[in-house]
N, C-alpha and C positions, 0 to 999 in steps of 0.2 A: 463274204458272200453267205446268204442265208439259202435252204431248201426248205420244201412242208412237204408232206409225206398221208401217204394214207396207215403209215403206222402212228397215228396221232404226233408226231413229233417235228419239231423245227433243227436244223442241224445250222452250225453255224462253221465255216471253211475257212481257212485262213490262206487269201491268196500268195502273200510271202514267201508263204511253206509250204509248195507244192498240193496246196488244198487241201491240206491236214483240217479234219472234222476237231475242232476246238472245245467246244460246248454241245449238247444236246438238250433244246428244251421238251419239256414235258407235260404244259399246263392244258393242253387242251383235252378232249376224251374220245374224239372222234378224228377224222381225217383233215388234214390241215390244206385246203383249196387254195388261197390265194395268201401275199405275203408282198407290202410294200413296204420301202421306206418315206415316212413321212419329210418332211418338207425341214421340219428341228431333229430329224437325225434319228426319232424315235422308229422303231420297226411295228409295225400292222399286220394280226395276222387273222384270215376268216376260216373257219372249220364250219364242217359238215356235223359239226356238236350243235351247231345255232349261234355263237358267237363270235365274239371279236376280241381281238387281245392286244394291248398296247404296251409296247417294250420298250425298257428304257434302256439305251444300246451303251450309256456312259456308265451303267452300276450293273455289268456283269449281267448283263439281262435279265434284269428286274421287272417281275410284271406294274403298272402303272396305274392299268385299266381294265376295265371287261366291261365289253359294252353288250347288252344283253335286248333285244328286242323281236325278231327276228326270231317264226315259231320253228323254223326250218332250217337248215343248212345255210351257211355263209358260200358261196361260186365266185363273189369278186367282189374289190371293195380301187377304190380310187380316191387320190384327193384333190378334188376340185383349185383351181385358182387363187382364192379367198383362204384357200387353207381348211376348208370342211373337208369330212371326209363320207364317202357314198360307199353304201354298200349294196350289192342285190343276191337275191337270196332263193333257194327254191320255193320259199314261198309267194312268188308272184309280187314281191313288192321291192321299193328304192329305198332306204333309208339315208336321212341325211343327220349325221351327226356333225356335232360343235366342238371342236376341237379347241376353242379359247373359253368353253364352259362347262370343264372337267366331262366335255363327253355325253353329254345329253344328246341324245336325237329330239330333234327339233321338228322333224317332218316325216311324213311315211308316205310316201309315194304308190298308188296304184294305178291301174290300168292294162298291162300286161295282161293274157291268160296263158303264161307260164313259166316255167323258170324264167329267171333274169340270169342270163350268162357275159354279159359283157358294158361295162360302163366308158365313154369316153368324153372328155370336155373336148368340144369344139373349139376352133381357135378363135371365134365370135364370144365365145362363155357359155354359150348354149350344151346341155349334157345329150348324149345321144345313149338309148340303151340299148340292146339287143336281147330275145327270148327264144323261147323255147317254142313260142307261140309263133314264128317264121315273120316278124316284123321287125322292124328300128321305130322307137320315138324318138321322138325329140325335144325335149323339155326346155323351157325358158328361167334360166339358172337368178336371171334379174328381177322376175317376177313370181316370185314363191317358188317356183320349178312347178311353172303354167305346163300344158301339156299344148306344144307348139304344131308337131303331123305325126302322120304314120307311114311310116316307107315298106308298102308292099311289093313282092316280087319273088322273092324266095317262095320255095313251097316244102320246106323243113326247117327244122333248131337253126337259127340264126347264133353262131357259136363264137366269132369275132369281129370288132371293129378295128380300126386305125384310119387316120386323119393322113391324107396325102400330102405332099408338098405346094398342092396347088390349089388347096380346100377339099376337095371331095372326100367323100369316105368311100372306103373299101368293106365290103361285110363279105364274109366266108360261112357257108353252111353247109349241114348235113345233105343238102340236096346236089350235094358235088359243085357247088358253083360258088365263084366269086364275081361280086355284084360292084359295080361304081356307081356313085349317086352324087349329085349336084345339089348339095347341100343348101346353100345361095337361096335356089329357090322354094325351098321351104320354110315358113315362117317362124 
């Protein structure tokens, strides 16, 4: 089990052993926001330094990668279907890096006018993202990541998504409410 911390560091738990803290990494410089496991085992992590850090979880957590684009903060990073990996940023943008071409971003994503706090792939492959700016997009993941609608309704930070059992998404914000939306019918 991994954590990130806003003392710059990634701590690593061993559930075996009562979650004995095993390892402590230390490469980032700023506050460590988000943290997946990729799809080949490697661990992902975004900081509020501006970057991204790719670990490689079979050599003692070995960094891999440092993907640098992104003038702002790292808030959340996800990896698509296909295996790319999406990050959003407080700088109002998506980025979509290539994870089968040592890590190039490939595309930079705007529209937004705020933080980007939450990325989801839809169960269609469509990405949905949520901001600070109190909307959801929806991006067309098969057509470059076209920019498909905007789902208005909230009237604050739109701070989480998730994909229901039935298609719908759920979005939670700072305006005390959580939203249901019929995804379906949006393009």
């Amino acid at each position: 089990m991994a954590s990130g911390s806003s003392d710059h560091t990634i701590r690593i738990f061993q559930p075996h052993n009562n979650f004995k803290c095993i390892l402590t990494l230390e490469e980032h410089t700023y506050s460590v926001n988000t943290l997946i496991q990729l799809s080949d085992g490697r661990l992902a992590s975004g900081s509020k330094d501006d970057s991204i850090i790719v670990w490689n979880t079979n050599e003692v957590f070995k960094v891999t990668h440092r993907l640098k684009g992104h003038t702002s903060g790292v808030i959340i990073i996800s990896q698509i279907e296909d295996g790319r990996l999406t990050s959003g940023s407080l700088d109002q943008t998506i980025r979509i890096w290539n994870t089968q071409d040592d890590f190039k971003c490939s595309l930079t994503i705007s529209g937004h006018v705020g933080y980007i706090w939450s990325l989801l792939q839809l169960n269609d492959g469509r990405l949905a993202s949520s901001s600070y700016d109190s909307t959801i997009r929806i991006w067309d993941t098969k057509k470059n990541f076209e920019f498909r609608s905007i789902l208005h309704g909230h009237t604050n930070s739109v701070n989480c998504l998730i994909q229901l059992n039935d298609g719908r998404i759920a979005s939670g914000s700072y305006d005390k409410s959580i939203r249901i939306w019929k995804v379906n019918k949006f393009n």
